[in-house]
C-alpha positions as CSV (number, residue, x, y, z in Angstrom):
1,X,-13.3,-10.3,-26.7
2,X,-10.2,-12.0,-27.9
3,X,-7.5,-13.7,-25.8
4,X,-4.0,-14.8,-26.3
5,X,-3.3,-18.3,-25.7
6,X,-0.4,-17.7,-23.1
7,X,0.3,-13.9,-21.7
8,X,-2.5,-11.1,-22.4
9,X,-3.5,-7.6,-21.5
10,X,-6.7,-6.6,-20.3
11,X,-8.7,-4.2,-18.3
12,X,-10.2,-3.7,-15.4
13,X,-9.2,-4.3,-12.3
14,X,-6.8,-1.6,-10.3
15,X,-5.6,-0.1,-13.4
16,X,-6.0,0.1,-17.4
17,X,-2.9,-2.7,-17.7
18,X,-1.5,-2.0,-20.9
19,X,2.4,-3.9,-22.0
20,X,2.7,-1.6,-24.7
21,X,1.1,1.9,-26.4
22,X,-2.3,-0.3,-26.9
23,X,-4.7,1.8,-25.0
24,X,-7.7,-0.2,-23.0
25,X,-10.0,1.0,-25.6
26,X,-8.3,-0.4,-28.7
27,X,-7.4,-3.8,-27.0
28,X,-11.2,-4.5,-27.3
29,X,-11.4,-3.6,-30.5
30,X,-8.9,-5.6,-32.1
31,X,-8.0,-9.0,-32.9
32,X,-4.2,-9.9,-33.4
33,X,-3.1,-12.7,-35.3
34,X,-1.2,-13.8,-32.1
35,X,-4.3,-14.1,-30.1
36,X,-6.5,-17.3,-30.4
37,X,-10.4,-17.1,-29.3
38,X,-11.1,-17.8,-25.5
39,X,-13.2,-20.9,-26.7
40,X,-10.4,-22.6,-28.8
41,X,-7.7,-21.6,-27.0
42,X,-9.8,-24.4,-24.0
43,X,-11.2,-26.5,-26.6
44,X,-7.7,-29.0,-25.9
45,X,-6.0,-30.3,-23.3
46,X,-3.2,-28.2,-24.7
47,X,-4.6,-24.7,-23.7
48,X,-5.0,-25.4,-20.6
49,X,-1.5,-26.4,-20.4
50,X,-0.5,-23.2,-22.7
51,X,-2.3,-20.7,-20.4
52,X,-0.6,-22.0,-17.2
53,X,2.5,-22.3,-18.4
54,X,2.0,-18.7,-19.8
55,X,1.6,-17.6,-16.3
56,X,4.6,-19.5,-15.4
57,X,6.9,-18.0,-17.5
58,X,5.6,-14.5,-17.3
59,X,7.0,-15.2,-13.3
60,X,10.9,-15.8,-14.7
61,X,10.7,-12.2,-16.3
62,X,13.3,-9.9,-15.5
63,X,10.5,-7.2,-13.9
64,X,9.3,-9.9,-11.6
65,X,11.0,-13.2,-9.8
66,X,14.0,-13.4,-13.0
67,X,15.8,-10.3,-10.7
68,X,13.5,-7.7,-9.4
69,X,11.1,-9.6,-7.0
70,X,14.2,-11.8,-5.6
71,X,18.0,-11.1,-5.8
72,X,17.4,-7.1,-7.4
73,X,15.3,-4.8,-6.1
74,X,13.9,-6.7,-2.7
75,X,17.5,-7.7,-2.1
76,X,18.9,-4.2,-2.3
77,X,16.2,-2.9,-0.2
78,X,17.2,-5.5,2.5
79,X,20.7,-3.4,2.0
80,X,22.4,-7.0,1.1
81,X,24.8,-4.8,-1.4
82,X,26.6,-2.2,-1.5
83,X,26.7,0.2,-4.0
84,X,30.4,1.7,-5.4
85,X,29.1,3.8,-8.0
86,X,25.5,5.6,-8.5
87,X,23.9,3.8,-11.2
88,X,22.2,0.8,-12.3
89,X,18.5,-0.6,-11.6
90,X,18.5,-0.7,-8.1
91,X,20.9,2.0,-6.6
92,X,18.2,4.1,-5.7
93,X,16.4,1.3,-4.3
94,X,19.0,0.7,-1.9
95,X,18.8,4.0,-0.6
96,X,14.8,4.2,-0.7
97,X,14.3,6.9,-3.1
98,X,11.0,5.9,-4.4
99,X,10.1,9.1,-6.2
100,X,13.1,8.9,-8.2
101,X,12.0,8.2,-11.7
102,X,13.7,4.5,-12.2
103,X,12.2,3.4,-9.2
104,X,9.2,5.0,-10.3
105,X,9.0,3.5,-13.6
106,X,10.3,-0.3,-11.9
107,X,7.1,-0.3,-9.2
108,X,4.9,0.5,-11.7
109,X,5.8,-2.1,-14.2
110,X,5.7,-4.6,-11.5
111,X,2.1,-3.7,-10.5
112,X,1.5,-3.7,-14.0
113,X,3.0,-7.0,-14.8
114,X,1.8,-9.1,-11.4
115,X,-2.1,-7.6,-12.0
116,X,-1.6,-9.2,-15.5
117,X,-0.6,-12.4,-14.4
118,X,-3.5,-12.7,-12.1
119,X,-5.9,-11.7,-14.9
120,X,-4.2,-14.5,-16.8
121,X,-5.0,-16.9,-13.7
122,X,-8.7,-16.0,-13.6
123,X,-8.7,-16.6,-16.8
124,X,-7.6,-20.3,-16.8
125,X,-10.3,-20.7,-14.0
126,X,-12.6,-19.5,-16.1
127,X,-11.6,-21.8,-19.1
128,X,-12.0,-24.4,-16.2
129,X,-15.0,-23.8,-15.3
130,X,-16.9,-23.8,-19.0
131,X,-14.5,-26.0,-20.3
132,X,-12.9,-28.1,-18.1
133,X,-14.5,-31.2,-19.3
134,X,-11.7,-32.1,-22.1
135,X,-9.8,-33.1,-18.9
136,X,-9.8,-35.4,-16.4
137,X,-11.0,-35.4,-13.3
138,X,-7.4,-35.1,-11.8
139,X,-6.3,-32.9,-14.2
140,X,-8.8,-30.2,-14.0
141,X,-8.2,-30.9,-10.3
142,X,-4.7,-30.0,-10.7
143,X,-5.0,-27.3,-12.8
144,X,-7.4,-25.6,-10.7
145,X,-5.7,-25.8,-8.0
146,X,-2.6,-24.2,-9.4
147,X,-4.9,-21.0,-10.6
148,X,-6.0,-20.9,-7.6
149,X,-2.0,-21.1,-5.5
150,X,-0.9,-18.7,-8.2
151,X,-3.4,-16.3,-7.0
152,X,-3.0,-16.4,-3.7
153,X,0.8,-16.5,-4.3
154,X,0.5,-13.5,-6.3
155,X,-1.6,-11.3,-4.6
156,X,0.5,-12.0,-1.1
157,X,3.6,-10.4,-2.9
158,X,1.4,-7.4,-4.0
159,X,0.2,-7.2,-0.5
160,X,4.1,-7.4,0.8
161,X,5.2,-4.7,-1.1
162,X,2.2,-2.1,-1.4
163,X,0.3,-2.7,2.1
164,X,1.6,-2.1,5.4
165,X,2.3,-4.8,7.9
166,X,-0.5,-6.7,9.3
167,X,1.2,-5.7,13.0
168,X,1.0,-2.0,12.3
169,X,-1.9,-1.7,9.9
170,X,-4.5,-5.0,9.8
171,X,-7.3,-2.9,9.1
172,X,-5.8,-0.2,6.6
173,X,-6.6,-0.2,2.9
174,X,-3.7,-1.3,0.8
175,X,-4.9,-3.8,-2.8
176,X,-7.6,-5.0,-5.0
177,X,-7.7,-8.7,-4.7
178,X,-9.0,-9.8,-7.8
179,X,-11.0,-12.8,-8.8
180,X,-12.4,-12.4,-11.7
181,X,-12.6,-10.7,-15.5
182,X,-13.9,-7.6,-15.7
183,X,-14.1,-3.7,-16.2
184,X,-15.0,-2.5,-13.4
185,X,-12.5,-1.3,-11.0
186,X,-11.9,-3.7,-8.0
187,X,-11.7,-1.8,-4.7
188,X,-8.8,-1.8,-2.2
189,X,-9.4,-4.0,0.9
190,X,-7.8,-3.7,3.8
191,X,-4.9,-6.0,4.7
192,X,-6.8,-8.4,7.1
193,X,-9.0,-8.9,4.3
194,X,-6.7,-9.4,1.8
195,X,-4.8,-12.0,3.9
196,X,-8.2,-13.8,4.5
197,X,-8.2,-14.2,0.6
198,X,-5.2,-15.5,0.6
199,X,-5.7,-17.8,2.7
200,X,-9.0,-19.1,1.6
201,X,-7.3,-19.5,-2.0
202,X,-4.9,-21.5,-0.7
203,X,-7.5,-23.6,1.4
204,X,-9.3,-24.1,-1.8
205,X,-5.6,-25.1,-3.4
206,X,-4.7,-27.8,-1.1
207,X,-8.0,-29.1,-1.3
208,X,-7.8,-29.7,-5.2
209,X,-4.0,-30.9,-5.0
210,X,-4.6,-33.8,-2.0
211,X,-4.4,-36.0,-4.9
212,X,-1.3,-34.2,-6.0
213,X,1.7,-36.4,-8.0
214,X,4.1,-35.1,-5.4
215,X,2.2,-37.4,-2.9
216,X,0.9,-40.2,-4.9
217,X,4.1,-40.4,-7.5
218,X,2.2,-41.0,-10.3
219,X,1.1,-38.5,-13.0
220,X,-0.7,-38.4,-16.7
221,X,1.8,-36.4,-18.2
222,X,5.3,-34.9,-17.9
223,X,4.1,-31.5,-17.7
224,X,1.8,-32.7,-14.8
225,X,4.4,-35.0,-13.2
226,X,7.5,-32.0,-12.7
227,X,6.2,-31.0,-9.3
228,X,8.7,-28.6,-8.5
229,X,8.3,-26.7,-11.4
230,X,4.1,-26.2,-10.6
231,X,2.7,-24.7,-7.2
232,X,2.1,-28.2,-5.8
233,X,0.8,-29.4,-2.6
234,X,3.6,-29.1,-0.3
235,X,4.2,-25.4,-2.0
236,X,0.7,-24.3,-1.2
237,X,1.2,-25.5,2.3
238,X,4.5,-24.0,2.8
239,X,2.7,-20.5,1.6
240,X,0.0,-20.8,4.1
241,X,2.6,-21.4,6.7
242,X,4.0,-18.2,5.2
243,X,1.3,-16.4,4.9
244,X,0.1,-16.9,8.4
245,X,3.1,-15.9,10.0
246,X,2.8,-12.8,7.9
247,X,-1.0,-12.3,9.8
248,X,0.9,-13.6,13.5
249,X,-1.1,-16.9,13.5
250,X,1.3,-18.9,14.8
251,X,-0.4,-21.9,15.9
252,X,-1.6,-22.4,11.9
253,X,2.0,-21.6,10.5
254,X,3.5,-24.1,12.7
255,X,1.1,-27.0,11.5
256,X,1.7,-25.7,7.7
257,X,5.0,-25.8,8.2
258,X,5.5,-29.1,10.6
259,X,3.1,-31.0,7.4
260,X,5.9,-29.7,4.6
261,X,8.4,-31.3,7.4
262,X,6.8,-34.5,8.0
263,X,6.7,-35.1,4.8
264,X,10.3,-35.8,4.5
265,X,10.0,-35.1,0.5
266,X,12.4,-32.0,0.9
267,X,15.8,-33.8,2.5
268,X,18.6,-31.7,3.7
269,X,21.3,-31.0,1.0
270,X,24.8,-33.0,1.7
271,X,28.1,-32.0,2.1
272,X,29.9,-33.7,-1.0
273,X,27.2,-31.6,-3.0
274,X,28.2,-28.2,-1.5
275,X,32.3,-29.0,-0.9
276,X,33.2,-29.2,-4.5
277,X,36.2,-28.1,-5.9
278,X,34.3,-26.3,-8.8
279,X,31.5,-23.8,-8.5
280,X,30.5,-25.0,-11.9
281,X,30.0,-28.3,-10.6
282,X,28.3,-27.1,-6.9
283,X,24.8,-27.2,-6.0
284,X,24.1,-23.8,-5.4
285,X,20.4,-24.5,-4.9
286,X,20.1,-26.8,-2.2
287,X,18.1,-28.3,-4.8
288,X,16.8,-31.6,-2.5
289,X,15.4,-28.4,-0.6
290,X,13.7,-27.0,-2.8
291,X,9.6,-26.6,-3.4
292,X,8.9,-24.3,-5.4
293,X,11.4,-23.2,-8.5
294,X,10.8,-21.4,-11.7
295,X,12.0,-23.1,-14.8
296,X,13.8,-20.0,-15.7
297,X,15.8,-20.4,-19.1
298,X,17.2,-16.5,-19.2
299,X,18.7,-16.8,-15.9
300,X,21.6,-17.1,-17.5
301,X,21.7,-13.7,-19.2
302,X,19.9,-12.3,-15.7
303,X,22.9,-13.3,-13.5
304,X,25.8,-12.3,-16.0
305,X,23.6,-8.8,-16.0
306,X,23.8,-8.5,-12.1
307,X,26.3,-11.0,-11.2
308,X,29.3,-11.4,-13.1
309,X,31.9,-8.8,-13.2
310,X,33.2,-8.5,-16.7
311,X,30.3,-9.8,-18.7
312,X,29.2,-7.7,-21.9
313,X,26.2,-6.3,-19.7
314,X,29.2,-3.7,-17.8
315,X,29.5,-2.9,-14.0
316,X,26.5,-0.5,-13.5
317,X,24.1,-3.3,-12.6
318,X,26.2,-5.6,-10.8
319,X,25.3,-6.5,-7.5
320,X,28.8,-6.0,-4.9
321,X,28.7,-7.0,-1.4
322,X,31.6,-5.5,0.8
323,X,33.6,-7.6,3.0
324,X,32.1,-6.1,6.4
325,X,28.5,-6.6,5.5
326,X,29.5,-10.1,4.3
327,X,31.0,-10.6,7.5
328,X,28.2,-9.0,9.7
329,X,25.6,-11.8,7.9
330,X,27.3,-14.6,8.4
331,X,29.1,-13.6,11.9
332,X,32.4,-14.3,11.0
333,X,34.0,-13.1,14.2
334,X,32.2,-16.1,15.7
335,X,31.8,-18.3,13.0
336,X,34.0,-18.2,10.4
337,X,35.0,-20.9,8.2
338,X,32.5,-23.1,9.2
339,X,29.0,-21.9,7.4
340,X,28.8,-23.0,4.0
341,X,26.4,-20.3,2.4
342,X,29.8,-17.9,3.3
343,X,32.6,-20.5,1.9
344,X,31.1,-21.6,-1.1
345,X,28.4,-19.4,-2.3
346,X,30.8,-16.2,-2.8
347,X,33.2,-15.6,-5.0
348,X,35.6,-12.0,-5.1
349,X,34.6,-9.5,-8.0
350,X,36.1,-6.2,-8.7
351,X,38.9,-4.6,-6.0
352,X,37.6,-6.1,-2.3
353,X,34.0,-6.9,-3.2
354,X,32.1,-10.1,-3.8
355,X,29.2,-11.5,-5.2
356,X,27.1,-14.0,-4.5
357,X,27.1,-17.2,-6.8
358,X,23.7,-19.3,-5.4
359,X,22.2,-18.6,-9.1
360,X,25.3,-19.0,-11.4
361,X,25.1,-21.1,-14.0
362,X,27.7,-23.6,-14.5
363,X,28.7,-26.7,-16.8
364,X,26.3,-29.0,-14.5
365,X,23.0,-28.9,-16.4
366,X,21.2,-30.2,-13.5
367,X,21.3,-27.1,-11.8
368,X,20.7,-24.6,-14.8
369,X,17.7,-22.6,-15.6
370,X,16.1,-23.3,-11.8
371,X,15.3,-20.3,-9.3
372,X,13.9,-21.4,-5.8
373,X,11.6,-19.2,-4.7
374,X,10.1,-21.8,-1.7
375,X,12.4,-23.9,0.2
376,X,11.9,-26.3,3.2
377,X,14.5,-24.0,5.3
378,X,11.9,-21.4,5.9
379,X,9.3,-23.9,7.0
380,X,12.1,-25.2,9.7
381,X,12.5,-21.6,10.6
382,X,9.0,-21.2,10.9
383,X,8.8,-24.1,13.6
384,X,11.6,-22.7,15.3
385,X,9.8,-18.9,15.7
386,X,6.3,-20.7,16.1
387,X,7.3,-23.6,18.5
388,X,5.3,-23.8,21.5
389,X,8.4,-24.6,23.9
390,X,12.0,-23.2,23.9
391,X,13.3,-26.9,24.1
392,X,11.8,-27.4,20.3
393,X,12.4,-24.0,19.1
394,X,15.9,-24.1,19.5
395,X,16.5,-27.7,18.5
396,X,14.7,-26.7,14.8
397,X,16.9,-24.2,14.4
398,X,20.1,-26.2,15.8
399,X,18.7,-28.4,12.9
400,X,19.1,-26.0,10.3
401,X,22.7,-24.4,11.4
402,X,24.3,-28.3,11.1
403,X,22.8,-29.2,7.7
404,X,24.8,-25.4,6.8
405,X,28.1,-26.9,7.5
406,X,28.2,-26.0,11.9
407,X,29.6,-28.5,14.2
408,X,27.5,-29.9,16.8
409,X,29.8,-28.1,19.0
410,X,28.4,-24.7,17.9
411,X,24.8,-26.1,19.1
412,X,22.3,-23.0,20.2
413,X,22.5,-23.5,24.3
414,X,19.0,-23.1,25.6
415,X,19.4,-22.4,29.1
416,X,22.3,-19.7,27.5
417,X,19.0,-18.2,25.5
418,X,16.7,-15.5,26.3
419,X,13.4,-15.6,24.8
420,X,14.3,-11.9,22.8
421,X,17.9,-13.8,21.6
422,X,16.0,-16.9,20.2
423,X,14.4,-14.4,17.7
424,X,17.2,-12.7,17.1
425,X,19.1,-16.1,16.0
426,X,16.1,-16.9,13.7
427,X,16.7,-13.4,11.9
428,X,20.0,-13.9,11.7
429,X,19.3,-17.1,9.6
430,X,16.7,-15.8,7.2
431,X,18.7,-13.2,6.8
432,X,21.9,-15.7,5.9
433,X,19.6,-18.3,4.1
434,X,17.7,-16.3,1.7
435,X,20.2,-14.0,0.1
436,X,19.2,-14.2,-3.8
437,X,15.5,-14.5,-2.9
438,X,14.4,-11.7,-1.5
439,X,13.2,-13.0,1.7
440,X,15.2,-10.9,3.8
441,X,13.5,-7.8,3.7
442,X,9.7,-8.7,3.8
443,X,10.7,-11.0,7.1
444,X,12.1,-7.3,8.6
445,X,8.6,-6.1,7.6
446,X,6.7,-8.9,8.8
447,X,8.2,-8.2,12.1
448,X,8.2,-4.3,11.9
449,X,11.8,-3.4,12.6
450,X,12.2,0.1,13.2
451,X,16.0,-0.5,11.7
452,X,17.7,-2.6,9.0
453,X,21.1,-3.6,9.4
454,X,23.8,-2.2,7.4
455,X,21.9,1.5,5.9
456,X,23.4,4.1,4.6
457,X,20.7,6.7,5.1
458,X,18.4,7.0,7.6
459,X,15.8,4.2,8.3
460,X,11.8,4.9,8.3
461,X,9.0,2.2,8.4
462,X,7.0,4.2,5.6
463,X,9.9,2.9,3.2
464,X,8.1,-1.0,3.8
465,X,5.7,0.1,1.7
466,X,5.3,1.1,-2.1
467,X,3.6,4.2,-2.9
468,X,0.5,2.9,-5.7
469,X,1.9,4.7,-9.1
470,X,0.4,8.2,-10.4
471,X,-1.9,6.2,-13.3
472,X,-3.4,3.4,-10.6
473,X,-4.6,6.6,-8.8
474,X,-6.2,7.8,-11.6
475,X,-7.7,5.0,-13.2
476,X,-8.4,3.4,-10.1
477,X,-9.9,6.8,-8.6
478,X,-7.7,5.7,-5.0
């Protein structure tokens, strides 16, 4: 069987996954000139680096984290924006009308598209594993351990969108996790299992990165050495704090998410790099914050598509958030003009509506062509829902509303706090801090709200999970 050196198609699995009219069948029978054989695509250094970078930029697609996966569809679900008229990508989405035919044809692809990247994952770990000795030690360490974080990292956003909550269905069926190459059809496991995976993927990741760059600040090669841009140890850490709050192990999310603290490699953004007088010269990614980014170089085009009013892409797509909900996130009755993510991170559009501008790209080239998808925000929210005593809990999250432009003044009052209105302050910040990312809605999952602020039709839990497309029940006989 051939192999392309960076993205490729392949069967198996859940589902024949085909990116074009190539039917499973043919795919084995042919040879492309743009594929390369498995064994020389790992005979250098340079496939390994090819392959994982492959995987890397297959992320920064528009059908995954470049829109869908982040500010587009998981945004709109989250009912972030508001729709003015009824068109575009996500429209539909917003009002949860699965069966219609875009959002049809958008799950699928995404199924499609993830499954592939994970079939590209297994296949680096394979090329590790028979021919992982044109690397160092370190290297292959590093590179392993990455396979192994995309995987996890991968298979948890599967398990987000197309299983049910682990608080109201741990032991229901809901994906295949899949480890390794093959035709035969992986089963669905139920989604304790799946978060066990997960979790021992990551465990296996953070054992291969403890000699991570990001720790030791040394590395054998630029595309080693730029951290951010990789799943590196304080990422896979902050997943597993992630991903154990998603299974209500609170005790392990807190220590996950206390190390990425600790570590003090993540410092708070500052003001002089938020208060510009130019959005084009503003840090609209808390970028000190940041742990995990794509290196995405069409996020240019993506944002003008669903961002900027008057661009060549036209209106349909753009993404309009009304006054009131703006308002309602950031609680301007009771705190206006003091946040930062509502002074400086929106800018008007058409008639009364605005958009947000976290991922525009301006003049400063420091800031282009980066997407945060892990930031050390969440791991202080994390603390703050996970802490073990009120006292803490509320000064971790007093922590995160002054480095977002609140006066000390402002200060959470813990004797003025009921256990129920702590959580509601914590979801109240994800729900300001991850606009963009897409964060919003799978935390409303995580903690099984029977409502969603701000809907224009009527709310039902089923609508937290994605039906499995027409052609996954068929080939995967589900």
């Amino acid at each position: 069987m051939k192999y392309k050196s960076i993205i490729t198609r392949f069967c198996g699995m859940a589902i024949c996954l085909v990116l074009g009219t190539t039917s499973c069948q043919n795919w084995l029978d042919v040879s492309p000139e743009s594929e390369v054989k498995y064994d020389d695509l790992f005979s250098t250094k340079n496939g390994f680096k090819d392959q994982l970078t492959g995987v890397y930029t297959k992320l920064c697609d528009e059908g995954l984290y470049g829109a869908h996966l982040t500010y587009g569809m998981v945004d709109a679900l989250g009912q972030q924006y508001v729709w003015t008229q009824e068109m575009g990508n996500y429209y539909h989405f917003w009002r949860f009308e699965y069966k219609n035919s875009t959002c049809e044809s958008i799950m699928a692809n995404i199924w499609a598209q993830m499954y592939n990247a994970i079939a590209n994952t297994n296949i680096l770990l394979k090329g590790l594993d028979e021919y992982g000795s044109v690397l160092s030690t370190n290297e292959e360490n590093i590179y392993r351990g990455e396979a192994y974080a995309l995987r996890a990292f991968l298979h948890f956003d599967l398990l987000r969108m197309y299983g049910k909550s682990y608080v109201s269905g741990a032991n229901e069926k809901s994906i295949p996790y899949v480890t390794s190459i093959s035709k035969n059809v992986t089963p669905l496991y139920t989604v304790s299992d799946v978060l066990d995976k997960i979790i021992a993927d990551l465990k296996e990741a953070s054992r291969l990165l403890e000699n991570d760059p990001i720790k030791t600040g040394s590395a054998t090669t630029d595309f080693i050495g730029t951290r951010k841009w990789h799943l590196n140890y304080y990422a896979v850490r902050a997943l597993m704090a992630r991903v154990y709050m998603y299974k209500n192990d609170k005790e392990n999310a807190l220590a996950c998410a206390k190390e990425v603290i600790d570590s003090e490699k993540f410092p708070w953004i500052t003001n002089d790099k938020v208060t510009t007088t130019s959005r084009d010269t503003r840090d609209g990614l808390f970028k000190s914050e940041c742990i995990f980014m794509l290196n995405n170089r069409s996020l240019k085009n993506l944002t003008e598509k669903y961002m900027k009013e008057g661009t060549s892409y036209g209106s349909g797509n753009i993404l309009h958030v009304s006054p009131e909900v703006k308002d309602d996130i950031f609680e301007a009755a009771t705190y206006g003009g003091y946040d930062w993510r509502d002074n400086y991170y929106f800018e008007q559009l058409d008639g009364n509506y605005y958009g947000s501008t976290k991922l525009w790209q301006g003049s400063n080239i420091e800031y282009n062509n980066q997407q945060p998808l892990v930031r050390v925000s969440e791991m202080w929210l994390i603390a703050a829902e996970c802490a073990t005593s009120k006292t803490d809990a509320v000064n971790y999250l007093n922590t995160l509303r002054q480095h977002r432009g609140f006066d000390a003044s402002l200060d959470l009052k813990e004797e003025n706090l009921t256990d129920e209105q702590l959580q509601t302050a914590i979801g109240k910040e994800y729900r300001k801090e991850f606009i963009g990312e897409g964060q919003w809605f799978f935390y409303c999952k995580r903690k099984d709200l029977a409502e969603l602020p701000n809907t224009t039709v009527p709310f039902s839990k089923a609508y937290y999970v994605f039906p499995l497309s027409d052609q996954e029940k068929e080939y995967g006989n589900r």
